[in-house]
N, C-alpha and C positions, 0 to 999 in steps of 0.2 A: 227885671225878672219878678214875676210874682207867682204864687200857688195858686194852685186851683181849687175851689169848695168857698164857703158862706164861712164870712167873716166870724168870727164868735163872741166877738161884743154886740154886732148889731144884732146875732139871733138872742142875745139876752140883755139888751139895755141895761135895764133897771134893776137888775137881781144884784142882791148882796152878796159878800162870799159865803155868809151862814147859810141862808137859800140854797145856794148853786150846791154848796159841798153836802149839808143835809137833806136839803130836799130831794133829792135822786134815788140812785136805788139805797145807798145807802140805813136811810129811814123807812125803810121797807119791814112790816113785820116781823116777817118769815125767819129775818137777817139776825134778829134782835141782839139774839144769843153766839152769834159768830164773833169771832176775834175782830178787833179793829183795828189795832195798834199794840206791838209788844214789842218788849227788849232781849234781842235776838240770847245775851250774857247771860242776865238774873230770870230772863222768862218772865217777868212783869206783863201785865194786859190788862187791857180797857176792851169788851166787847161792844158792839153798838150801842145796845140798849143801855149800859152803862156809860160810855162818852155822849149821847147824846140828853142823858138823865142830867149826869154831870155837869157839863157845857150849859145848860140851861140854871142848873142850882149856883154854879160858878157864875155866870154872869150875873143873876140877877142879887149875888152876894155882896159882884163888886162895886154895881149900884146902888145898892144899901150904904156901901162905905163909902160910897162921895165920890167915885173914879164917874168923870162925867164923858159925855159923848167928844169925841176929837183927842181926849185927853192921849197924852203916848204911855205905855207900859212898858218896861221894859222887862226882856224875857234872858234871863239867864241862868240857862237849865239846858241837861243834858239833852238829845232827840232821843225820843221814846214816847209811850205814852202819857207820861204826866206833860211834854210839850206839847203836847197833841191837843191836852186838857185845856193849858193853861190859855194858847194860840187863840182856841177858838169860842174859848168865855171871854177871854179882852174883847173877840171883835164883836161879839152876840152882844157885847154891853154898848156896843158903840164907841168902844174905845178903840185905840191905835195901838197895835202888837209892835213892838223893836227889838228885834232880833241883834242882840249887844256879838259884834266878833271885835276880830281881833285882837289883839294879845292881853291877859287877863287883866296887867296892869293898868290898860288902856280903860276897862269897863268903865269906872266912875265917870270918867272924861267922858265919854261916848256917851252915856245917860245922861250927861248935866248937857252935852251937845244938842241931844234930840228934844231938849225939856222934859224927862221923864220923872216926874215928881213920887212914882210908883215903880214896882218891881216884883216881878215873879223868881225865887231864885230854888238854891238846892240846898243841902248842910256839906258845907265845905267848899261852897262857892259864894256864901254871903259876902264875907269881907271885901271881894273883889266890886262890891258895886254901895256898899255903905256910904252914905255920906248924911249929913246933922239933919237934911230936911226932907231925905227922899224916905218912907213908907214904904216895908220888906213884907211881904208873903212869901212862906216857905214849903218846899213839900215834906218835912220829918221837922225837929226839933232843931232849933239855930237859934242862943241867946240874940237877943236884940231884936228879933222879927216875930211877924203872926203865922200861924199855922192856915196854909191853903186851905186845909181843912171846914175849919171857921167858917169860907166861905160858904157850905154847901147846907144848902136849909129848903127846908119844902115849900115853895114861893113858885111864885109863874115864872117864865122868861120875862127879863123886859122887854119892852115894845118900843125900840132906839128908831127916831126917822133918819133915815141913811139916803141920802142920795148919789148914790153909785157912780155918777159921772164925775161927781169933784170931792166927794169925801176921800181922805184916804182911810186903805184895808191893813197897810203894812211900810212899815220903817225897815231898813236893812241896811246894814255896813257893807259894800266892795270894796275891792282896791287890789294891788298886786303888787306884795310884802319884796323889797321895803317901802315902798312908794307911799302916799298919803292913804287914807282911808278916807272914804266920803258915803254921804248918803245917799240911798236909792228910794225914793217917797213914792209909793204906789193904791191907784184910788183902787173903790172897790171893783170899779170898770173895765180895769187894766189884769188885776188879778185873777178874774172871772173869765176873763178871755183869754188866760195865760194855762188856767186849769183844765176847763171844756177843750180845749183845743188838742189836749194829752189827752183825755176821758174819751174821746170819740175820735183819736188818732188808732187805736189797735193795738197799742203797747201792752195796754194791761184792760183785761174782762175780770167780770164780776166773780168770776170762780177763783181768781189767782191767787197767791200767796207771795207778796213781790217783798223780797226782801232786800234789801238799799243799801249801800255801804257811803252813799251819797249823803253829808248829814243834813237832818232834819232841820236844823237851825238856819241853814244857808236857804236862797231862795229857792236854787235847782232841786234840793231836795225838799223843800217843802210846797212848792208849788207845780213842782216836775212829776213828784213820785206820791205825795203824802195827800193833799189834796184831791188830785183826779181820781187818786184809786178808793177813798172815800165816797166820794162821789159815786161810784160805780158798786161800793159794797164789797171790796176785797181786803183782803187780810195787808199790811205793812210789817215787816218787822224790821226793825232799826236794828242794824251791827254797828256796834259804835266805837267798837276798838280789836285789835288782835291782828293777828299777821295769818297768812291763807290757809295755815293748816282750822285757826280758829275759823275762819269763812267755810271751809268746808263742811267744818262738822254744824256750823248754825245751815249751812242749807242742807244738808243731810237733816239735823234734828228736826227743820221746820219743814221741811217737805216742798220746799220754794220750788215756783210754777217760775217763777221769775227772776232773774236776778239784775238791779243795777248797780254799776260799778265804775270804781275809776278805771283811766286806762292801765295803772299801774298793775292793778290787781286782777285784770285780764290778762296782761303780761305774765306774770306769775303764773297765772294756773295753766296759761299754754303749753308751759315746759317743763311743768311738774308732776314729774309720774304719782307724785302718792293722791292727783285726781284719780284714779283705777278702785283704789282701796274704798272709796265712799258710796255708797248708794244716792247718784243723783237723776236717776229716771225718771222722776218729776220734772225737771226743770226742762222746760221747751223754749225758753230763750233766755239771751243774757243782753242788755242794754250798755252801751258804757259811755258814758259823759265826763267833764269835765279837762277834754285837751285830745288832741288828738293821737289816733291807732294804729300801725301799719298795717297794710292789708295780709303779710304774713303771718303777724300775729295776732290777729282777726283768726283768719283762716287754721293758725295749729289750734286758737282754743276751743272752736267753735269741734273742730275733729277728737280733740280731748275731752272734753264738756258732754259731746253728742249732741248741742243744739244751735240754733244758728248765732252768730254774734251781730250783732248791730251798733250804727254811732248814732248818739244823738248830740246835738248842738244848743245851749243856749244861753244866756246871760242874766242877773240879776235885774236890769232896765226895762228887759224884756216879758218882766214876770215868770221867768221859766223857760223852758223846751222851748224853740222855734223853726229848728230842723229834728227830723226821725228817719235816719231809712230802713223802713219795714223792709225793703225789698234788693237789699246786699246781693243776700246771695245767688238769690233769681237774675240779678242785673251786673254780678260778678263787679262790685262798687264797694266791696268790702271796706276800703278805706273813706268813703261817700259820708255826709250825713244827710245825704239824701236831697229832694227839691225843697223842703220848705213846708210847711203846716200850713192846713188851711188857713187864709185871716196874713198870712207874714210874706209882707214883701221885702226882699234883698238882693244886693246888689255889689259887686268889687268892685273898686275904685283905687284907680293910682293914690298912692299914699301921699302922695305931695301935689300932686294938680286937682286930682278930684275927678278926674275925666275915668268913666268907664271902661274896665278893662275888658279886651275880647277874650273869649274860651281862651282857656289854659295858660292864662297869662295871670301870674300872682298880685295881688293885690290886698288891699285894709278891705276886708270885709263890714258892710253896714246894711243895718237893718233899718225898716221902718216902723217910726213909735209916733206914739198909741197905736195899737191896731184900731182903739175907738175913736170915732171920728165926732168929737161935741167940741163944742164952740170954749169950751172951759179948759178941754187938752187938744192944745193944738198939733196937727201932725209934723214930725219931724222927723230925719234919718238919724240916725247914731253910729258912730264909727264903734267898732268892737272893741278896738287893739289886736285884731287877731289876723292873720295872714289869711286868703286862701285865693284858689282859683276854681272855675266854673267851667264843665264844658259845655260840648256842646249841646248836651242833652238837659241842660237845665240844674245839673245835681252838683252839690257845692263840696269841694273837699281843705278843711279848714289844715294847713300847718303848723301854726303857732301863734306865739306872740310876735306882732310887728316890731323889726328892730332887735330880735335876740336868732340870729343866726338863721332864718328859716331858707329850707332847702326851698330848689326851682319843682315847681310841679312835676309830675311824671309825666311822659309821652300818654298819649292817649293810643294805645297798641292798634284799635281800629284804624286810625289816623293814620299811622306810621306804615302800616301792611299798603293802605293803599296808596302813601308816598310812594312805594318803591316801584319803579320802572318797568316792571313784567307782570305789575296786579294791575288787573282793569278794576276790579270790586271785593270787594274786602269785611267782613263785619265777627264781631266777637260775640257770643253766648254763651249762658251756663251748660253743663254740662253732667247728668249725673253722674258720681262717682262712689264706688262702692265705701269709700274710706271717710271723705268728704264730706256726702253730701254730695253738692253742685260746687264745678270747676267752671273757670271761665278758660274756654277753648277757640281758637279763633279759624275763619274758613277765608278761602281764598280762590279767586279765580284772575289763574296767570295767562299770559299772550307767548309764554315760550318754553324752555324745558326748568325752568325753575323749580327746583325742588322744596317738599317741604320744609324737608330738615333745614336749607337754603334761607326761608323765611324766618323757622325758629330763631339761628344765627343771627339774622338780620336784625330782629327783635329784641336779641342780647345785646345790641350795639345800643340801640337805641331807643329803647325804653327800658326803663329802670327795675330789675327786679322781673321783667315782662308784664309790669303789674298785674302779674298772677295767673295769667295765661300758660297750659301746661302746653296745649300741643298744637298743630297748626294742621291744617285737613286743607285739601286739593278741592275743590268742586270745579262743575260745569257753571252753574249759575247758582248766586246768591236769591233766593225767592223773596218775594217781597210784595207788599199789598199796597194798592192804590197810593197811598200814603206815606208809601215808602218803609214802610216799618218791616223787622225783618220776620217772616213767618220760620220760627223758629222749630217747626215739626218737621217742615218738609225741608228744612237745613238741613237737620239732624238725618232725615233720609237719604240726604242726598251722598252725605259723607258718609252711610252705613254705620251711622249710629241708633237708628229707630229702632234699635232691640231696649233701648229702653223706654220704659213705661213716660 
């Protein structure tokens, strides 16, 4: 299985990630004075004009003080704007950003791991990364260390040769606690194709205000949410702690066109009536990564919310995002992360043979890496560790981790309508609903006195949940174009639904 659309490393070879993520609309005039990055708690912000002032005084600081091209830095600092800062003057220097997780204890280790002879940290996060020969920059006052500060003086950029195909842009720790922690080494090529491909997916436009609860320090959030939307010139704001009633009021206060989110915390706001109390009229979608959602609690928050919900999919190896389904509710896939991004091919596979699994049959989800194809990164598959099955429609529905319990896929309800004995043709679509939004409603055309309630029933049996299918409509004929595709107007007419728009 692969996506459809232009790869996004080969439409940008040779671009750096400072390029890709500056250059666009973000360095736009107009933009200068717009927010770029804030901290949804203290309200801290960096506007354009000022992170990309920054970003360039910061780099060519850290050039002064000896941090040379390749060198690794490592970054240990809350997400917010001063990471945002710190991120993108390591790589304008030419240097290698490391992104320290795991547990704090660990940080030294992990720096002396990746060779990081340098370090960006916070006040009250120094000690966790000290050691006799590594060099501290700090963002406030921290005996032992230099003030980030320091670095900022009226100098040019420097002028770092970067070659995008085999330099790397980014260090990262995965893993899945307790298990080992290991690195994820990614060139500028890999990154740039991981950013553009979210920038020109639809998630996020230049007007939004996407506020993330995703952090900034991990990859998904800094190459999912942080980067593309720079790119494009929209506002970020980093929630970096608090439980939903604090989430609500940071999208109330900021006025979020956006919101990404775990599934945890879409969970939550489904069934939380004190959503009602907040003014969140602004917000026209919510994004949620990082594990997967059930399509009914998809479906309560997207009704509680008032916008649609969406899944997206994707890994640290991957650079970020590699599934999005913009089109849930249209395609009633609620639980979907959709076909795939341009640029990203993947595939299920039996977790022990390796052989290709058919629609709806669970399997180890892998992708294929580099989406860039040079002679320096060779292509390869990567297994996820993560459950899912595929139908037949191409869209991928991820369950879990491989090996921790994960359920058998759901029936596929179209599928199952037209198993039964008295449907000759069968097919499911959205449906608008005055409460909703879009239901997915499924149509049927039987050979006997079958009724529909008969069907419903039948669908209780055998597919789970109904996944999400409220009601089941009689027709003469299922209409459909050359191609088979279902014309979903003259559906809707046929079952006396075209009174809606």
């Amino acid at each position: 299985m692969i996506s459809i659309g232009v790869d996004a490393a080969a439409a940008y070879p040779g671009a750096t990630v400072t390029r890709a993520v500056f250059g666009g609309a973000g360095s736009d005039p107009a933009r200068t004075a717009r927010s770029a990055v804030a901290d949804a708690s203290s309200g801290r912000s960096l506007s354009y004009g000022e992170l990309a002032a920054q970003t360039r005084a910061a780099a060519a600081g850290l050039v002064r003080e000896g941090v040379r091209p390749g060198e690794v830095v490592g970054l240990h600092l809350p997400g917010g704007p001063e990471f945002a800062l710190a991120l993108h003057a390591v790589t304008a220097a030419g240097a290698v950003p490391f992104l320290v997780g795991g547990p704090p204890a660990e940080a030294a280790r992990l720096l002396e791991s990746a060779g990081a002879s340098v370090a960006i940290t916070w006040p009250g996060l120094a000690d966790d990364v000290r050691a006799p020969d590594r060099r501290l920059f700090c963002f406030g006052e921290e005996p032992g260390t230099e003030p980030f500060s320091a670095l900022l003086g009226e100098v040019p950029a420097p002028a770092v040769p970067v070659d995008a195909a085999r330099d790397l842009a980014l260090v990262a720790c995965t893993g899945d606690p307790p298990g080992p922690v290991r690195m994820v080494r990614l060139t500028h090529a890999e990154v740039v194709a991981g950013l553009v491909r979210v920038a020109e997916a639809g998630m996020i436009g230049a007007a939004d205000t996407v506020l993330t609860a995703l952090p900034l320090t991990g990859v998904l959030g800094l190459n999912g949410v942080l980067n593309p939307a720079l790119r494009l010139g929209a506002t970020v704001v980093a929630f970096t702690g608090g439980g939903r009633h604090d989430l609500l009021h940071a999208l109330q206060q900021w006025r979020a066109t956006v919101a990404v989110l775990p599934p945890a915390f879409v969970k939550a706001l489904a069934h939380d009536r004190a959503v009602g109390r907040y003014d969140l009229l602004p917000l026209r979608a919510v994004v949620t990564a990082g594990g997967p959602l059930a399509a009914e609690d998809a479906r309560a928050a997207a009704a509680r919310l008032g916008c649609p919900v969406r899944q997206a999919y994707g890994l640290d190896e991957a650079a970020g995002i590699t599934h999005l389904n913009l089109r849930a509710a249209e395609e009633g896939t609620l639980d979907s992360v959709g076909r795939g991004l341009p640029g990203v091919m993947w595939c299920v596979v039996h977790p022990r043979t390796g052989a290709r699994q058919p629609s709806y049959q669970p399997g180890e989800l892998c992708v294929r890496l580099p989406v860039a194809r040079t002679a320096a990164v060779p292509v390869r598959w990567l297994p996820t560790g993560d459950s899912a099955f595929a139908d037949d429609h191409g869209r991928a529905f991820v369950l879990g981790r491989v090996g921790r319990g994960r359920p058998e896929p759901p029936a596929d309800p179209e599928a199952v309508l037209a198993a039964h004995p008295a449907v000759s043709d069968a097919a499911v679509a959205p449906v608008p609903d005055d409460d909703l939004g879009l239901v997915p409603h499924a149509f049927a055309v039987v050979t006997d006195e079958t009724s529909a309630a008969d069907l419903l029933a039948y669908l209780d049996t055998h597919a789970a949940g109904r996944r999400g299918v409220v009601a089941v409509h009689l027709v003469d004929e299922i209409p459909r174009d050359p191609a088979g595709r279902v014309r979903r107007r003259a559906l809707l007419a046929r079952a006396g639904l075209d009174r809606f728009p």
